[in-house]
KEDOKE-795600 format. One line per 10 residues: number of its first residue (from 1); their letters; for each residue x, y, z of N, C-alpha, C. Coordinates in nm, 3 decimals. Each point is the difference from the previous one (the first is absolute). Layout:
# residues N
NUM) a) X Y Z X Y Z X Y Z  ...
//
This chain:
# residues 197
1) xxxxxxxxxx) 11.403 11.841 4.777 -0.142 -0.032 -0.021 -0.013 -0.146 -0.043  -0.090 -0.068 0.055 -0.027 -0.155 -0.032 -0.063 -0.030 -0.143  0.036 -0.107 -0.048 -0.069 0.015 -0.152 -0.192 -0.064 0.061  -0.047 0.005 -0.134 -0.091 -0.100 0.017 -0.035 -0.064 0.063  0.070 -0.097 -0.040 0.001 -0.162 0.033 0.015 0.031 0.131  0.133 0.059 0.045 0.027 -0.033 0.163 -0.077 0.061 0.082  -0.090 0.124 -0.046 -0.096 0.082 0.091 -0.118 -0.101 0.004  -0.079 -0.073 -0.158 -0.057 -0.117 0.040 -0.013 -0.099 0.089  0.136 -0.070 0.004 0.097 -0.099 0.089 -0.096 0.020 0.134  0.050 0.148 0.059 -0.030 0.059 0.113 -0.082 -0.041 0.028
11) xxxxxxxxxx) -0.094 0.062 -0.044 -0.166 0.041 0.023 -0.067 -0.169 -0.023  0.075 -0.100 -0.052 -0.062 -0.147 0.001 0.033 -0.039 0.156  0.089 0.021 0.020 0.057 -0.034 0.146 -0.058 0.045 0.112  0.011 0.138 -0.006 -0.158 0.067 0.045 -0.113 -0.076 0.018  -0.062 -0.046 -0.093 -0.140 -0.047 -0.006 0.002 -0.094 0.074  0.126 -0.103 -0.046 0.017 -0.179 0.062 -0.027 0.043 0.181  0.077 0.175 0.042 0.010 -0.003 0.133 -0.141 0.007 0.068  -0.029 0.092 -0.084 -0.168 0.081 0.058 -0.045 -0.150 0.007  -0.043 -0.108 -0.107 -0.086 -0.123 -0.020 0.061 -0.055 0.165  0.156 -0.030 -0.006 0.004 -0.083 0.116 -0.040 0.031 0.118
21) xxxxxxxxxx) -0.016 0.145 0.034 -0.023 0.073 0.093 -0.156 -0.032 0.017  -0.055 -0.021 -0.059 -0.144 0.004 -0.022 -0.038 -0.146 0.043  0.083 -0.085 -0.081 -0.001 -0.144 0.030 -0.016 -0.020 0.146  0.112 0.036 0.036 0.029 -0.043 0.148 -0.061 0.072 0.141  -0.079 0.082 -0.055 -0.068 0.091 0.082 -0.164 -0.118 0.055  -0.028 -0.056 -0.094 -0.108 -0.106 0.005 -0.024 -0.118 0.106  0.151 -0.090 -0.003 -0.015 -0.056 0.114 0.019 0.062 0.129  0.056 0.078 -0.004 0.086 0.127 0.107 -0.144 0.064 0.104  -0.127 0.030 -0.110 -0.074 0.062 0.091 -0.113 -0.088 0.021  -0.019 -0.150 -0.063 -0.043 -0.098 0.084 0.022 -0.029 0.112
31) xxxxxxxxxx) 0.168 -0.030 0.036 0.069 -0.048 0.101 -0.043 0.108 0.114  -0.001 0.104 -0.036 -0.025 0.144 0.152 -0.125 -0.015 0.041  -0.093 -0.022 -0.144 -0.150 0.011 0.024 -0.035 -0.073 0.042  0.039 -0.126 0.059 -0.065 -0.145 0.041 -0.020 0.018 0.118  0.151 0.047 0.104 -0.014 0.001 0.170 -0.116 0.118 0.046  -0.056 0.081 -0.072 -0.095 0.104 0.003 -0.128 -0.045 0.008  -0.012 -0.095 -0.145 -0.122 -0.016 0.005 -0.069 -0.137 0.018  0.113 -0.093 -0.021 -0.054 -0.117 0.025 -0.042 -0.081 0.150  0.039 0.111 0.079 -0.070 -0.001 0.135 -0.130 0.076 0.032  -0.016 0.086 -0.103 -0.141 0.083 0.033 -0.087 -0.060 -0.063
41) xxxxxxxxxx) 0.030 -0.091 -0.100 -0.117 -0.110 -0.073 -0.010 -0.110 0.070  0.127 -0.025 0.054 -0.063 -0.142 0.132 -0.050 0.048 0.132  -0.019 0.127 -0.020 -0.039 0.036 0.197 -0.144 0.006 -0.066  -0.041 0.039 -0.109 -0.130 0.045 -0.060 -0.078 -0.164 -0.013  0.081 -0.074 -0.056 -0.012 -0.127 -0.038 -0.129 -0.081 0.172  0.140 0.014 0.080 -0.026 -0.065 0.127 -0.092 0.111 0.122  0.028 0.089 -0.049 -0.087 0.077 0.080 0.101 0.042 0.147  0.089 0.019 -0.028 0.118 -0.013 0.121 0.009 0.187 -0.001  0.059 0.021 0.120 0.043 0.075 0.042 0.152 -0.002 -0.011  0.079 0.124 0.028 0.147 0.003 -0.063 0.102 -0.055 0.095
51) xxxxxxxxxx) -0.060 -0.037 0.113 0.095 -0.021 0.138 -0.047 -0.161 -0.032  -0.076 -0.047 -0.025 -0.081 -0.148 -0.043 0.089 -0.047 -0.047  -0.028 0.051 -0.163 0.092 -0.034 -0.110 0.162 -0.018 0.036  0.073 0.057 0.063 0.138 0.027 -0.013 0.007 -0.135 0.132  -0.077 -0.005 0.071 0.026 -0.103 0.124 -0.031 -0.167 -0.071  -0.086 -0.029 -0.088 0.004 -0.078 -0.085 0.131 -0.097 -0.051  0.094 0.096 -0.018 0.133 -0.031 -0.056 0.059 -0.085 0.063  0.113 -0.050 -0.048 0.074 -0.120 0.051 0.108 0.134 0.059  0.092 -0.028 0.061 0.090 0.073 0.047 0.099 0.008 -0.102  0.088 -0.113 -0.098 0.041 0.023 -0.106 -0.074 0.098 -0.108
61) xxxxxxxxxx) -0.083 0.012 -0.040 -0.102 0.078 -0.069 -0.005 0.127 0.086  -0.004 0.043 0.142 0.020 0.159 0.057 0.154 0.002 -0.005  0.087 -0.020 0.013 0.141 -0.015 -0.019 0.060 0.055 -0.141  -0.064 -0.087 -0.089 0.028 0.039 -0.149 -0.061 0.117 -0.041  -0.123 0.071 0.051 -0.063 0.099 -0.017 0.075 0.112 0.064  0.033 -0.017 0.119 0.091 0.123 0.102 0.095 0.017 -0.109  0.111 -0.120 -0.044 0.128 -0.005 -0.031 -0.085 0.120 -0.165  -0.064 -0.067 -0.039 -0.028 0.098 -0.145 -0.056 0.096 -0.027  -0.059 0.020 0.160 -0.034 0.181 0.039 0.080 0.096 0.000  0.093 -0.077 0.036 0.212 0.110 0.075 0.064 0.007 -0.109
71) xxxxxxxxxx) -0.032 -0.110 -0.131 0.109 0.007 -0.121 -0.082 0.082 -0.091  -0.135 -0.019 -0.001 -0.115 0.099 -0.130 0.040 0.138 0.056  -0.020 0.067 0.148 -0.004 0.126 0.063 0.154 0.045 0.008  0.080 -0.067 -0.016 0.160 0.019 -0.025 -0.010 0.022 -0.143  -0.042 -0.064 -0.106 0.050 0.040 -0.145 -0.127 0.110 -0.024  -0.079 0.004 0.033 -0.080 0.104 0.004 0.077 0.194 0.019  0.058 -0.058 0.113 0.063 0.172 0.012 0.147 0.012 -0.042  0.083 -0.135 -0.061 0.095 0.041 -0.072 -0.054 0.028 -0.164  -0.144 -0.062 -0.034 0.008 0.016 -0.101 -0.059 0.149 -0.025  -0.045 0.068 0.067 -0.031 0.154 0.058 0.129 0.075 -0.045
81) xxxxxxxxxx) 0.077 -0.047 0.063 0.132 0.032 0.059 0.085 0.065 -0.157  0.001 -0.163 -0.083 -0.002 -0.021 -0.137 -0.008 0.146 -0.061  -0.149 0.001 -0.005 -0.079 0.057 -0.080 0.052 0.177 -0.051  -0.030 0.030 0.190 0.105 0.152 0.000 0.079 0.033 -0.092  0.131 -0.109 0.004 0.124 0.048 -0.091 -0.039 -0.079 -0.131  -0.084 -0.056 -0.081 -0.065 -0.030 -0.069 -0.045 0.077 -0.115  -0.064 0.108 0.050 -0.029 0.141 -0.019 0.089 0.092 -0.081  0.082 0.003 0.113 0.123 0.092 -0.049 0.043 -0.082 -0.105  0.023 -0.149 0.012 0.108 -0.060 -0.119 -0.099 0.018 -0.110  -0.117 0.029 -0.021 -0.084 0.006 -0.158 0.054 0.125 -0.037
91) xxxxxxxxxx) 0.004 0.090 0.086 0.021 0.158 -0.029 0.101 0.000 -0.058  0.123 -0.082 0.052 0.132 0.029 -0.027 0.067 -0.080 -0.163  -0.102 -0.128 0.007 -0.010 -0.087 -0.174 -0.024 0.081 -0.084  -0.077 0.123 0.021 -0.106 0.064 -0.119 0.079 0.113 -0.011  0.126 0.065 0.050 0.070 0.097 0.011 0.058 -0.013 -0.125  0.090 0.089 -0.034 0.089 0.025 -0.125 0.138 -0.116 0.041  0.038 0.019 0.122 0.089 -0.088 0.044 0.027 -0.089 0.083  -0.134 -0.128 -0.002 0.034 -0.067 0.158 0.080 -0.042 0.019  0.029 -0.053 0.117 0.112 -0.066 0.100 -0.067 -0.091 0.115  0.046 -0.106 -0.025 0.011 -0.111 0.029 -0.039 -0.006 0.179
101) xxxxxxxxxx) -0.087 0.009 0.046 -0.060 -0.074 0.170 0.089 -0.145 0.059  0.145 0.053 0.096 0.004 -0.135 0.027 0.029 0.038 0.185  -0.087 0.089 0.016 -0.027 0.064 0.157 -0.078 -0.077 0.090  -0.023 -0.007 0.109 -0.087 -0.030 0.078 -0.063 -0.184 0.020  -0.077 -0.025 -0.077 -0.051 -0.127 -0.010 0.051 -0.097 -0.106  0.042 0.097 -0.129 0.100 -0.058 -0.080 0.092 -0.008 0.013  0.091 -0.025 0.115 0.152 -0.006 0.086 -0.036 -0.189 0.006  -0.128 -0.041 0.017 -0.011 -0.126 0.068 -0.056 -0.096 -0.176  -0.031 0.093 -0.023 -0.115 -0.079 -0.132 -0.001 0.065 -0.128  -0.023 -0.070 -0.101 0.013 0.106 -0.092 -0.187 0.040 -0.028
111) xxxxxxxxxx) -0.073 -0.106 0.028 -0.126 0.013 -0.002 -0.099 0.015 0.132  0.037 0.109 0.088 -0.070 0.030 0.118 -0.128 -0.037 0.031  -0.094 0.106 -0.125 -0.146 -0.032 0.035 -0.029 -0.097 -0.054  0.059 -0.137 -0.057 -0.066 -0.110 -0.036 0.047 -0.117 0.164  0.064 0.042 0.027 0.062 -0.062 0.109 -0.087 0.027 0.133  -0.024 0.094 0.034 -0.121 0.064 0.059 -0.137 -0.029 -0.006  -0.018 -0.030 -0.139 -0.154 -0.078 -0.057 0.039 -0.143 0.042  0.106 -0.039 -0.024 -0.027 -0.197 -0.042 -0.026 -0.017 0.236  0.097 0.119 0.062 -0.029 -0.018 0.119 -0.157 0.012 0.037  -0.044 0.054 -0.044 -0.195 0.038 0.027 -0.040 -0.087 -0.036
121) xxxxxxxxxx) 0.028 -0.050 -0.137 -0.121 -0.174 -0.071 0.044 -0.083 0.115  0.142 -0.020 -0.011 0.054 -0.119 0.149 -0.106 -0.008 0.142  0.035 0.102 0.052 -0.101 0.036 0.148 -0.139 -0.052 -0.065  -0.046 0.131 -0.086 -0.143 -0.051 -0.045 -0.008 -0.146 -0.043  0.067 -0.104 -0.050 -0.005 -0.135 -0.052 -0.027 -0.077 0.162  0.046 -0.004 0.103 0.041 -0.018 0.091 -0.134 0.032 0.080  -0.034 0.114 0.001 -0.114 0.000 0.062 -0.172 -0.088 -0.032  -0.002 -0.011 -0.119 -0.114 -0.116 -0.057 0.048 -0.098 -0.094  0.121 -0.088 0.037 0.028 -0.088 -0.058 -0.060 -0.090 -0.068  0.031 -0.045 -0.145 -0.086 -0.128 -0.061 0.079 -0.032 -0.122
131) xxxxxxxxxx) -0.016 -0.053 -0.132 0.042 -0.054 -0.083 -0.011 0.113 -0.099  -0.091 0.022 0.014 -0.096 0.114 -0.103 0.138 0.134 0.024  0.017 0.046 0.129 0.049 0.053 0.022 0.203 -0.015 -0.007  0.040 -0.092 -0.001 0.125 -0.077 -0.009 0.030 -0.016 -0.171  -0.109 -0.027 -0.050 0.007 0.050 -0.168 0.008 0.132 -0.038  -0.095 0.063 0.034 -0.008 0.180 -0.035 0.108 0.055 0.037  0.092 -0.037 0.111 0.161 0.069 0.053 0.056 -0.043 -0.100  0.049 -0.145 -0.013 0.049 -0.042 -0.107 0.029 0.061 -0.174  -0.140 0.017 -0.024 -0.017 0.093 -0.090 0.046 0.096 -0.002  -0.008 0.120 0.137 0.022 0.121 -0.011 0.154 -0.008 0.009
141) xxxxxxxxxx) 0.102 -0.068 0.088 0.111 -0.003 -0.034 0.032 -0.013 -0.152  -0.019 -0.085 -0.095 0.084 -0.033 -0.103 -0.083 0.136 -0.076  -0.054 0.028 0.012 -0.089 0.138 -0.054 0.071 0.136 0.008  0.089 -0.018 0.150 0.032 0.074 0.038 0.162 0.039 -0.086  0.048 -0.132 -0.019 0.121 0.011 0.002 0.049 0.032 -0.182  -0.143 -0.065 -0.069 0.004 0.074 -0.141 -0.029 0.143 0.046  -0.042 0.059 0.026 0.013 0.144 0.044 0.119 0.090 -0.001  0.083 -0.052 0.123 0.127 0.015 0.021 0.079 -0.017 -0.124  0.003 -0.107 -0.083 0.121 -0.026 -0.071 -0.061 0.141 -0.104  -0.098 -0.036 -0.027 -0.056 0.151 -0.163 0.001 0.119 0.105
151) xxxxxxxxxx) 0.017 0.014 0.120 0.016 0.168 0.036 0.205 0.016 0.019  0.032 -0.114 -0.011 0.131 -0.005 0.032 0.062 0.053 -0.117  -0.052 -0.072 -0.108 0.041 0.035 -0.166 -0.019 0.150 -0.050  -0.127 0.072 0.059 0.005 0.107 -0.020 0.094 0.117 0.097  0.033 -0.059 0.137 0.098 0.071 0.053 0.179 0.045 -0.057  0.004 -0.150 -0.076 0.143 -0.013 -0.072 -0.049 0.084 -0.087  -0.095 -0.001 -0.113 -0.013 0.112 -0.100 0.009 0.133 0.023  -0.031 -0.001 0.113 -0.020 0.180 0.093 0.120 0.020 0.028  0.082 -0.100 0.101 0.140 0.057 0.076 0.090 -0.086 -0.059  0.035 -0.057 -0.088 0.089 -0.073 -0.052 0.097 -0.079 0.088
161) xxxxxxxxxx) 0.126 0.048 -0.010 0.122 -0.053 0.028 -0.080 0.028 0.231  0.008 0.102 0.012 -0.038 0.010 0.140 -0.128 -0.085 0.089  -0.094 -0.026 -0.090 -0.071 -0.099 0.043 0.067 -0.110 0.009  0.047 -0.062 -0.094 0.063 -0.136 0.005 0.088 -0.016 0.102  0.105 0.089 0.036 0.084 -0.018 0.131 -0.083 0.040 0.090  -0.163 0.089 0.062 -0.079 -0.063 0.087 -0.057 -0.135 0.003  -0.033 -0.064 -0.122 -0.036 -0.129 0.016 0.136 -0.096 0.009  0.097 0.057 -0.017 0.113 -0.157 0.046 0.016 0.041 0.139  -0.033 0.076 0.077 0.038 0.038 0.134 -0.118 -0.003 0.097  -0.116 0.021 -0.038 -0.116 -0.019 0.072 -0.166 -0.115 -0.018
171) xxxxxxxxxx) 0.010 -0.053 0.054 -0.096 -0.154 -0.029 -0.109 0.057 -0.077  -0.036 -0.084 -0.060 -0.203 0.020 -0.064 -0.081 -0.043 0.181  0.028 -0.060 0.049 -0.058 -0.072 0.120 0.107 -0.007 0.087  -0.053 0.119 0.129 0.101 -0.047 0.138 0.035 -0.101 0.066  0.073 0.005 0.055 0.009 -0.098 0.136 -0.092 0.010 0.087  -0.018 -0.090 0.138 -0.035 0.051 0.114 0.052 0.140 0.021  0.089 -0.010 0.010 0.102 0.093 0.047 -0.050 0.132 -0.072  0.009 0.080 -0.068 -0.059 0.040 -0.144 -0.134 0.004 0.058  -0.098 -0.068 0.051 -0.164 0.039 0.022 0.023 0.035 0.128  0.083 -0.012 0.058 0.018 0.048 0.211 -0.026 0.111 -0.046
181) xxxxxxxxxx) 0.164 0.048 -0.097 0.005 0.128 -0.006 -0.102 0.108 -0.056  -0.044 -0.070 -0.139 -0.138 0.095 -0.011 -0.126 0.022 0.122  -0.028 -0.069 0.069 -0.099 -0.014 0.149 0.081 0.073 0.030  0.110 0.029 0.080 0.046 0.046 0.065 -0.024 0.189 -0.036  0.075 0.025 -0.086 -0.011 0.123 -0.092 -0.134 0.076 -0.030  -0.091 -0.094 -0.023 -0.152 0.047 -0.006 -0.049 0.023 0.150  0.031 -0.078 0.126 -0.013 0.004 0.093 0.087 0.152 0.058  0.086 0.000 -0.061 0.063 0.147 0.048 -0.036 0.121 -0.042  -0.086 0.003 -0.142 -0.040 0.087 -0.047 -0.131 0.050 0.036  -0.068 -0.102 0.038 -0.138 0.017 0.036 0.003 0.076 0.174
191) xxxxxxx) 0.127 -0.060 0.059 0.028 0.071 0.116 0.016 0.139 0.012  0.086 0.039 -0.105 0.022 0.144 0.004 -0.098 0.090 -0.043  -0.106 -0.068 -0.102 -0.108 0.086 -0.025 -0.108 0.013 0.121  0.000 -0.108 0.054 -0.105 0.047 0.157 0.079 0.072 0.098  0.122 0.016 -0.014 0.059 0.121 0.095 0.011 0.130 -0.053  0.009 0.002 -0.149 -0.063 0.160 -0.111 -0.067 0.041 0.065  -0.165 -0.098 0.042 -0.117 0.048 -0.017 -0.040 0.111 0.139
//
């Protein structure tokens, strides 16, 4: 049984996580909300129609929008993907005895669904590019990554000695290589569920 102090400890660490989580959620749903709406206030603006508006563009500007349609709608259904075994891993924390998730998406990462998100702000950044927007990523990265380190601290408190040899063996942040494979994997999974159906 933990004394005091160290059940305290916890539950401060806790909080620092929930706050960062909260933090970083801010620029995060600026960055999504912009390619949505900041075209339906300039079509309203100009009085344009939606085939208008999009023909308007420079070709760099439809280019960067395609390219951040394929990376938002890619981290979109891995972060789906995420979520599923997500689920189960709360179920399995809150048990008498968890054990440690280093299956599936955590083979590549130790932080899946943040990896999955920073892919969605990316696309979404990409699609209504600006300064405004190049700051708010900015933000949400280093936002992000206090996150990570205070959910990391509470993982060592949880799995001790076995977390730590997952973190000397598996990155905080993939490779390329490492994001193929998650696309890839989400791409396979999503396959087999439309052949379930």
């Amino acid at each position: 049984m933990d004394s005091l102090e160290e059940r305290t400890r916890k539950i401060n660490i806790d909080w620092r996580e929930y706050g960062w989580n909260l933090a970083r959620h801010m620029p995060y749903l600026y960055i999504i909300a912009r390619p949505a709406l900041l075209p339906v206030w300039e079509m309203a603006q100009k009085k344009q129609e939606v085939l208008e508006h999009y023909a308007s563009k420079s070709w760099l500007e439809l280019a960067a929008f395609g390219i951040g349609t394929i990376l938002t709608t890619a981290g979109f259904f891995m972060k789906h993907h995420i979520d599923e075994k997500i689920e189960k891993i709360k179920e399995n924390i809150t048990s008498p005895s968890p054990t440690l998730e280093t299956e599936g998406q955590f083979r590549y990462t130790r932080n899946p669904l943040y990896v999955a998100q920073t892919i969605v702000a990316a696309g979404a950044a990409l699609m209504e590019p600006s300064l405004a927007v190049a700051g708010a990523f900015c933000a949400y990265l280093g936002l992000t990554q206090k996150c990570v380190k205070t959910e990391e601290q509470v993982c060592e408190k949880m799995f001790e000695e076995k977390y730590r040899n997952y973190k000397n063996t598996h990155p905080r942040w993939p490779n390329r290589w490492g994001v193929a494979c998650m696309v890839l994997e989400t791409f396979q999974h999503y396959k087999q569920k439309l052949k379930s159906l």
